[in-house]
C-alpha positions in Angstrom: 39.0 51.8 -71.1 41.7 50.3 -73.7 40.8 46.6 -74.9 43.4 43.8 -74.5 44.5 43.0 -78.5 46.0 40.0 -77.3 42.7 38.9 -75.6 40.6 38.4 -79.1 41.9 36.8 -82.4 41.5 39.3 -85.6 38.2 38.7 -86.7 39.1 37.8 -90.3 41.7 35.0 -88.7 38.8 33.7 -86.8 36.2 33.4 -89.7 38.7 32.0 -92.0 39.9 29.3 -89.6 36.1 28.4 -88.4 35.2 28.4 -92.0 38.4 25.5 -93.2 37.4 23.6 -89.8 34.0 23.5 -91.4 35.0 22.5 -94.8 37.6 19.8 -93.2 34.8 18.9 -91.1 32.3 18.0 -93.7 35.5 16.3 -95.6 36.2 14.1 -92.6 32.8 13.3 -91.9 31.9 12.7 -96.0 34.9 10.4 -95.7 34.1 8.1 -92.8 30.7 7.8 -93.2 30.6 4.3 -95.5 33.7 3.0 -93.8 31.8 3.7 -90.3 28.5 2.2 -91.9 30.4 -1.3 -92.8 31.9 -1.3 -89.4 28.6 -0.9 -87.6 27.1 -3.4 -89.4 30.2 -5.9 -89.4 29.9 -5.6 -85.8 26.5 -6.0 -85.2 26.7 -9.6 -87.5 29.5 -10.6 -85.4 27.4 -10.3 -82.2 24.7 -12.0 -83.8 23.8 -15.5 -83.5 25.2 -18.4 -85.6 21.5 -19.9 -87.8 20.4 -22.9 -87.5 22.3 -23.9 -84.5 20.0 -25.4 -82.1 20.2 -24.0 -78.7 22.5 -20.7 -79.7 20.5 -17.8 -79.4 21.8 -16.3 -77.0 25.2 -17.0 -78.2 27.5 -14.3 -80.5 29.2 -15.8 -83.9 32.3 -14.0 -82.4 32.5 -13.2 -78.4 32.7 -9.3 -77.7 36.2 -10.3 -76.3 37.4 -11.7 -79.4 35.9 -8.1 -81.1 37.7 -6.2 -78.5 41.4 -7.9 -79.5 40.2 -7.8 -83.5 39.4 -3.9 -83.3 42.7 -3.4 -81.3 45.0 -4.9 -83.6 43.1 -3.4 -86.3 43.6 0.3 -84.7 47.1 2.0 -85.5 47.0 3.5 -82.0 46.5 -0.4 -80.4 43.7 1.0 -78.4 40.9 -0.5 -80.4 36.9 -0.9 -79.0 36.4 -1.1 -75.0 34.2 -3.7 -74.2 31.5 -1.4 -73.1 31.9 0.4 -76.3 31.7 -2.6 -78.5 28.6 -3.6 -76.2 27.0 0.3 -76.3 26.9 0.1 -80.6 25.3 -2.9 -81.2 23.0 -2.7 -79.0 22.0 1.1 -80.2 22.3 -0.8 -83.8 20.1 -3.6 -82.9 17.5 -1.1 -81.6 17.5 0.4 -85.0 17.2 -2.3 -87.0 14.6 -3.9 -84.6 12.8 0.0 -85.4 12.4 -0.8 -89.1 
């Protein structure tokens, strides 16, 4: 039975390009980490409620549509935050900080 060559990639070509995926991965991921940290936490102030404001506690400093049209016009693309999205990380953020 003859193999396919066409059908499997050289394994040196494989292991090189898995290995500078890896390193760009790490780069990427190195590089977005404190941006992503300020962001998260940016948003979860936002969504928190104004102090000393009687009767607001269940009210946001900024409304999760007003985050939705900021993270948009913010995003190169235009797409920005959904607002399930928006609504998804603070609430996995407040968990978190409720945890510590």
């Amino acid at each position: 039975m003859t193999s396919n060559p066409g059908r499997l990639p050289p394994t040196d070509q494989r292991v090189a390009a898995q290995e500078a995926l890896r390193k760009a991965a790490v780069a990427y991921y190195k590089a977005i980490e404190g941006p992503t940290r300020q962001f998260q936490e940016a948003l979860l102030a936002a969504s928190g409620s104004p102090v000393d404001v009687p009767g607001s506690e269940k009210k946001s400093l900024v409304t999760l549509r007003q985050m939705v049209e900021i993270t948009k016009q913010a995003d190169p693309s235009g797409e920005g935050f959904t607002l399930y999205t928006i609504r998804k990380v603070v609430s996995e953020l407040a968990g978190k900080s409720a945890e510590e």
